[in-house]
C-alpha positions in Angstrom: -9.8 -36.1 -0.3 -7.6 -37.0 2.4 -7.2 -40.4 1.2 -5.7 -39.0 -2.3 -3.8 -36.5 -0.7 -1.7 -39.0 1.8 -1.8 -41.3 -1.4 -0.8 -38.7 -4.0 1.9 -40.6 -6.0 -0.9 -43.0 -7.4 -3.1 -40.1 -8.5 -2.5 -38.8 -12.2 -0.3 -35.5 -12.1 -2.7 -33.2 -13.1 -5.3 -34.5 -10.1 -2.1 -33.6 -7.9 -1.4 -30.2 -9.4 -5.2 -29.5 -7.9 -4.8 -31.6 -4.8 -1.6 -29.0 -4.0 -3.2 -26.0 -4.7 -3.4 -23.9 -1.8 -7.0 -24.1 -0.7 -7.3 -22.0 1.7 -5.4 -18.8 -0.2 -7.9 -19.3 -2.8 -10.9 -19.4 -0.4 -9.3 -16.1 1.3 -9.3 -14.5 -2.8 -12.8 -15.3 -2.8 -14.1 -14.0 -0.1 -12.4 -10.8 -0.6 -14.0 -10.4 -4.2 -17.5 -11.4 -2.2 -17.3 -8.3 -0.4 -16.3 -6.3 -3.5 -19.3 -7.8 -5.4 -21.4 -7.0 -2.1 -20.4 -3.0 -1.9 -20.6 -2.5 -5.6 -24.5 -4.0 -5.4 -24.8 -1.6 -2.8 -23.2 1.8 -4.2 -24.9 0.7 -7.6 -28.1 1.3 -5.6 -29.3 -2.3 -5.2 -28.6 -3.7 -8.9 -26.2 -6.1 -10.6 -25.5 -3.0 -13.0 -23.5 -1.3 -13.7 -20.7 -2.6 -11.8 -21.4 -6.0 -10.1 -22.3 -8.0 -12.9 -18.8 -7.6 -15.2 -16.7 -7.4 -12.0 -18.1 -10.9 -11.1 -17.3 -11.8 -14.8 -13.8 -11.0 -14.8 -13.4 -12.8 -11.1 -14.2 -16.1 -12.9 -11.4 -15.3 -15.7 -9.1 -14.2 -13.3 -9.7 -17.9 -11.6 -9.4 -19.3 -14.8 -6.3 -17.8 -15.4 -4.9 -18.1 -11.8 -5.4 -22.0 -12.7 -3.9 -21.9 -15.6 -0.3 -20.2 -14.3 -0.9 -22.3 -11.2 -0.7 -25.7 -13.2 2.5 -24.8 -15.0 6.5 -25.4 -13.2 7.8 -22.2 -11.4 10.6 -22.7 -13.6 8.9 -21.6 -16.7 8.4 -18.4 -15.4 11.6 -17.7 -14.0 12.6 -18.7 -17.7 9.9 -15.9 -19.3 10.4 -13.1 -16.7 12.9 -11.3 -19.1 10.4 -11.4 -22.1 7.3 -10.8 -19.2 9.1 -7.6 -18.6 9.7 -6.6 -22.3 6.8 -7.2 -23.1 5.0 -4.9 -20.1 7.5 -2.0 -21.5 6.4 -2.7 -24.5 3.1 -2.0 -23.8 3.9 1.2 -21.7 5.5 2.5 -24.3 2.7 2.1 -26.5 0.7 4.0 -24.2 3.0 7.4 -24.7 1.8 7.1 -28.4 -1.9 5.0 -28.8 -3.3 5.0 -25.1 -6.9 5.9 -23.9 -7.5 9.2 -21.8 -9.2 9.3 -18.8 -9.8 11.7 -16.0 -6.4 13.8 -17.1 -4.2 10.9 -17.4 -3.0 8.6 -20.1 -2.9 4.9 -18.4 -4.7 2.6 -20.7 -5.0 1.0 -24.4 -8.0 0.5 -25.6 -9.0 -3.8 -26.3 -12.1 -3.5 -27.5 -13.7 -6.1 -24.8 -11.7 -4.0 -21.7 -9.3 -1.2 -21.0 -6.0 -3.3 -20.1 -4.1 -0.9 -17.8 -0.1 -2.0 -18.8 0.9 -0.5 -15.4 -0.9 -3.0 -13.6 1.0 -5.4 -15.0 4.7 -3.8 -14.4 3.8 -4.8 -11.0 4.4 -8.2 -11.5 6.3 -8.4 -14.3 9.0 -6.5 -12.3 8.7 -8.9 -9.2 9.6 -11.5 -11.3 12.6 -10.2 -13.6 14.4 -9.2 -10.3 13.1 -12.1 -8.6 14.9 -14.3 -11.8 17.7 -11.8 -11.2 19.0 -12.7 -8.1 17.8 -16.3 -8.3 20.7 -16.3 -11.2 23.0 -14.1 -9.1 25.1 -15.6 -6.3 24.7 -14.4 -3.0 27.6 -13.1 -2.1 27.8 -10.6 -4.9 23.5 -9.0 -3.9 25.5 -6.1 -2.4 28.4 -5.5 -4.9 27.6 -2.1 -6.4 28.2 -3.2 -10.1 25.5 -5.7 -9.6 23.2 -3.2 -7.7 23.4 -1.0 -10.9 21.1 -3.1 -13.3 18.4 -3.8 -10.8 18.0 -0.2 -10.0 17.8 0.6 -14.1 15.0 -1.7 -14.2 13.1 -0.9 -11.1 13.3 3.2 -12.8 13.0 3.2 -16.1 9.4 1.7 -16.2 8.8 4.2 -12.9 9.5 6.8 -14.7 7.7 5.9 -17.5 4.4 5.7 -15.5 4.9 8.5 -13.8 4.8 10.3 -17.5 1.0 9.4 -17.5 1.2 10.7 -14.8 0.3 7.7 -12.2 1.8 8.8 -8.8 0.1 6.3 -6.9 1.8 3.3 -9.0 4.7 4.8 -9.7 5.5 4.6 -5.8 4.3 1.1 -5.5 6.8 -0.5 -8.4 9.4 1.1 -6.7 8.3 0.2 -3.2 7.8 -3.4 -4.4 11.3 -3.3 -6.2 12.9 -2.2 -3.3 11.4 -5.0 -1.3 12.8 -7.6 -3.5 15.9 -6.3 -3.2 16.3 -6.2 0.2 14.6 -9.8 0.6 17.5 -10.4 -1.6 20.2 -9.9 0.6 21.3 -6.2 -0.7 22.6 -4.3 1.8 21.0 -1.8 4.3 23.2 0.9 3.6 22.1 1.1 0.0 18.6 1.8 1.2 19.5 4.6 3.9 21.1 6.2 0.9 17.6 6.2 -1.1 15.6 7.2 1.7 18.3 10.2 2.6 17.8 10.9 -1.4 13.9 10.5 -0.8 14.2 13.2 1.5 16.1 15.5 -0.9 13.7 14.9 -3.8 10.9 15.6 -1.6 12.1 19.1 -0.2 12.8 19.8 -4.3 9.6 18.5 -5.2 8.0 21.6 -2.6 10.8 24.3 -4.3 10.3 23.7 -7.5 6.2 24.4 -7.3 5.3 27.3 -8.9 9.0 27.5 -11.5 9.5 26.5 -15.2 11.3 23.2 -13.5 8.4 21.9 -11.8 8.5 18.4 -10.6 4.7 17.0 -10.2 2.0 18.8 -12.1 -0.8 20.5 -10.1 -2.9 18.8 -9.1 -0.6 16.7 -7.8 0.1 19.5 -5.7 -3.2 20.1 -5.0 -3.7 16.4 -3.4 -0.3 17.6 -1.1 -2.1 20.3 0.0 -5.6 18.5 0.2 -3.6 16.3 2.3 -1.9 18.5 4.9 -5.0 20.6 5.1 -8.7 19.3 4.0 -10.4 22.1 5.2 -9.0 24.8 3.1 -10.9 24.0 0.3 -13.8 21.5 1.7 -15.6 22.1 -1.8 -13.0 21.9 -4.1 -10.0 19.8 -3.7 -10.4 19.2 -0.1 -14.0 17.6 -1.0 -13.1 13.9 -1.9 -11.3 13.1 1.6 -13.6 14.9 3.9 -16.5 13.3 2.4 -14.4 10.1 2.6 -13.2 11.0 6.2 -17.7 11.7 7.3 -18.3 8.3 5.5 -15.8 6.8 7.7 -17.2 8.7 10.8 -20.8 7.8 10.3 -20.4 3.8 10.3 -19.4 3.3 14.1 -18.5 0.0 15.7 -21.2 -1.6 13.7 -22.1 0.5 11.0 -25.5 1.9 9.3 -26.3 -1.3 7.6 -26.3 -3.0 4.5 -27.3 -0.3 1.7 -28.0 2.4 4.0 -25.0 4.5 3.7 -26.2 8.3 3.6 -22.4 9.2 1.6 -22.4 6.6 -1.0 -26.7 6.2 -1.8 -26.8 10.3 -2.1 -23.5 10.7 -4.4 -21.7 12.8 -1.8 -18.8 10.4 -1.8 -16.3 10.3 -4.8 -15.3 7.7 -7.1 -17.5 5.4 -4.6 -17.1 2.2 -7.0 -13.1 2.6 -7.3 -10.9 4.3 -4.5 -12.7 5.0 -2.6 -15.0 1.8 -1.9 -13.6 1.0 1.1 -15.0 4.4 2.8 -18.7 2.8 2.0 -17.4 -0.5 3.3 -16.8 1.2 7.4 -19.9 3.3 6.5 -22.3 0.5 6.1 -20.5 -2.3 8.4 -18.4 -0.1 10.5 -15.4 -0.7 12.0 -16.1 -4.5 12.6 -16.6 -4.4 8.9 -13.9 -3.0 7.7 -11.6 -4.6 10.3 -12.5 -8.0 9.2 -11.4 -7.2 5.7 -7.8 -5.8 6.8 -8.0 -9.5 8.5 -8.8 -11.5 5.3 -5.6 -9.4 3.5 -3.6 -10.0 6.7 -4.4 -13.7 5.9 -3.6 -13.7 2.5 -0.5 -12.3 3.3 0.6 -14.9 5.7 -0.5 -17.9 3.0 2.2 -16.4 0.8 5.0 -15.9 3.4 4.4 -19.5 4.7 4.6 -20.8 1.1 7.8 -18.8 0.5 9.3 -20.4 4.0 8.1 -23.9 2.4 9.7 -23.9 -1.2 13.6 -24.1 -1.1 13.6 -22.6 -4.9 15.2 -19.1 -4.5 13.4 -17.4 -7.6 9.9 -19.2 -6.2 10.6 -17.6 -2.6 11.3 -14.1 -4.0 8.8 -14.0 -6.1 6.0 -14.9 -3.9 7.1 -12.5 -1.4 7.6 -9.9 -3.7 3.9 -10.6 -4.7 2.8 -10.6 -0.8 5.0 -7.3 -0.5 2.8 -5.7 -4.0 -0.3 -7.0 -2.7 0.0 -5.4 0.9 1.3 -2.0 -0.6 -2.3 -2.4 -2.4 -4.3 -2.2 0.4 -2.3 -0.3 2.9 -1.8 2.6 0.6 -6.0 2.5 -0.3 -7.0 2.5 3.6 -4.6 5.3 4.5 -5.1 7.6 1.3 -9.5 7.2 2.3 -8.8 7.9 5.8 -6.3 10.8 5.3 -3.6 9.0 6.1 -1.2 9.4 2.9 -2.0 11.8 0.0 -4.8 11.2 -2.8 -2.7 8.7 -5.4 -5.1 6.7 -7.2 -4.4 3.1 -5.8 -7.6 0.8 -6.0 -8.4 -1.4 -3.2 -7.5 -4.5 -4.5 -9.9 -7.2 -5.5 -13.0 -4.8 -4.3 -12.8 -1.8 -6.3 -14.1 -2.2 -9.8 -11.7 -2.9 -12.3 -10.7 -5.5 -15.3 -6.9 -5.1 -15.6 -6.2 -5.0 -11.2 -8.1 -8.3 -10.9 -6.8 -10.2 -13.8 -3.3 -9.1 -12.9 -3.6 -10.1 -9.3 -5.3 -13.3 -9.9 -2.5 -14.0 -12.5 0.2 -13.0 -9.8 -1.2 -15.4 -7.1 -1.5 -18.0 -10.0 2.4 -18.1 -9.5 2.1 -17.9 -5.9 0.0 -21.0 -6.2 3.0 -22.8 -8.8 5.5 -22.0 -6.3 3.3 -24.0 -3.9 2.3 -27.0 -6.1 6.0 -27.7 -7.7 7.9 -27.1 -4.3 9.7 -30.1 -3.4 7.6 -32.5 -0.9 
């Protein structure tokens, strides 16, 4: 392997394309999904169904397809990222009018073979149209306000949009992940201590406006606030999920109870135990060794992308892997502190280990272009 690698002008382009591929980022994907396959045996009780045996299915496609945006230039998709966006407001849209309901919200259209959530795929659509964006723009006009405008319009409308469904939890993560592509664009601070002083006022009328014919979130929205701030008033109602979570968390230790031995999970006291909240049977059975080696392999997949970013000198190919790294640790970060009572209830999955078709594809596909920018950089 070495030999081929030092000699790579005399190997055939598409033995190259694999010879670049970042190795070790993929290795790091794989072991995360390992533990997802490993606590969805578990919470499934010992068994390959319900859970394990389709999530291990769509891991496989999602490599497929993280090959198969891997092998094609970066500049292909800095070409598409207009009609990539269109396309996932496009299929927003379509869920105001033919979308499949779930638990109280409206998030996904209906396939046939899969649910195919179009709000997972905002995420990265997004990333790259402003990514493309300010590749096209020059620098010296990032922090011009007529050229802030646009950027902003298409970080909101497809917020807003998903926050119709209502989807909270992903609504803040597209425009968390926007505004970290605009910053790593060069826009200026300023422009972000005005939306956080805005944040502020939104927030305070967000808490007036509960209970009035102009009310802001719907209630159970409010609910989660209030399950937040204080768990115990309601420790079988809304409070349930996160003390359960938060007893789950307590019970593992340093080293945990042991593989398939969690009391929470294997007795149904703890919620949504395949999705949201797997991570709580994760530190349950493998404590906090266990779940601080996972926050370790993320941390690592993180770095991979930043050091690829450093490595390409293509200015949409930098932007867009970081805004992926940026989406990916918003994932995860938002996940551990919503199960530990950190942040509010919002429906983020832990990515790659909670069960789910349209997260993992999505993902996979993103680091498919994390793994172009890597193989067409210039060596």
């Amino acid at each position: 392997m070495s030999y081929l690698a030092n000699n790579a002008q005399t190997v055939p382009t598409g033995l190259r394309k694999i010879l670049y591929l970042n190795w070790p980022l993929t290795l790091l994907l794989a072991s995360v999904a390992a533990v997802g396959f490993l606590m969805l045996y578990s919470v499934a009780g010992g068994s390959f169904s319900p859970w394990v045996e389709p999530q291990v299915k769509r891991f496989i496609l999602g490599l497929a397809v993280m090959l198969v945006v891997a092998m094609v230039p970066i500049w292909f998709w800095r070409n598409i990222s207009v009609l990539a966006y269109l396309a996932s407001m496009v299929l927003l849209l379509a869920v105001e009018f033919f979308g499949t309901v779930g638990m109280g919200a409206q998030r996904w259209i209906d396939l046939g073979f899969m649910r195919l959530q179009p709000s997972e795929l905002m995420k990265i659509t997004l990333v790259m149209l402003l990514a493309a964006y300010y590749d096209w723009l020059p620098a010296e006009k990032c922090s011009r306000l007529q050229w802030v405008i646009l950027p902003v319009i298409i970080i909101i409308v497809p917020t807003l949009l998903v926050l119709r469904q209502p989807d909270l939890g992903t609504s803040i993560l597209l425009m968390a992940a926007g505004g970290g592509v605009m910053f790593l664009a060069g826009v200026h601070w300023a422009y972000f201590a005005a939306v956080i002083g805005a944040a502020v006022g939104l927030v305070a009328a967000v808490f007036k406006s509960r209970g009035t014919e102009w009310q802001l979130l719907k209630d159970y929205q409010f609910r989660r606030i209030d399950t937040f701030l204080d768990p115990s008033q309601d420790p079988l109602g809304a409070g349930y999920h996160i003390t359960q979570s938060k007893i789950a968390l307590g019970s593992g230790g340093w080293s945990g109870r042991g593989f398939m031995q969690g009391t929470q999970s294997r007795l149904n006291f703890l919620p949504e135990k395949h999705t949201d909240f797997i991570f709580t049977t994760l530190a349950e059975e493998f404590g906090f060794i266990g779940g601080i080696t996972l926050l370790f392999i993320y941390l690592l997949v993180i770095v991979f992308c930043i050091a690829t970013a450093l490595a390409t000198k293509d200015r949409f190919a930098s932007l867009v892997t970081l805004g992926i790294a940026i989406t990916f640790f918003l994932f995860f970060a938002v996940n551990m502190s919503m199960v530990m009572g950190l942040a509010p209830v919002v429906g983020v999955p832990l990515p790659m280990v909670s069960y789910g078709g349209s997260v993992m594809l999505v993902l996979m596909g993103a680091f498919g272009l994390v793994q172009s920018a890597n193989i067409h950089r210039p060596r």
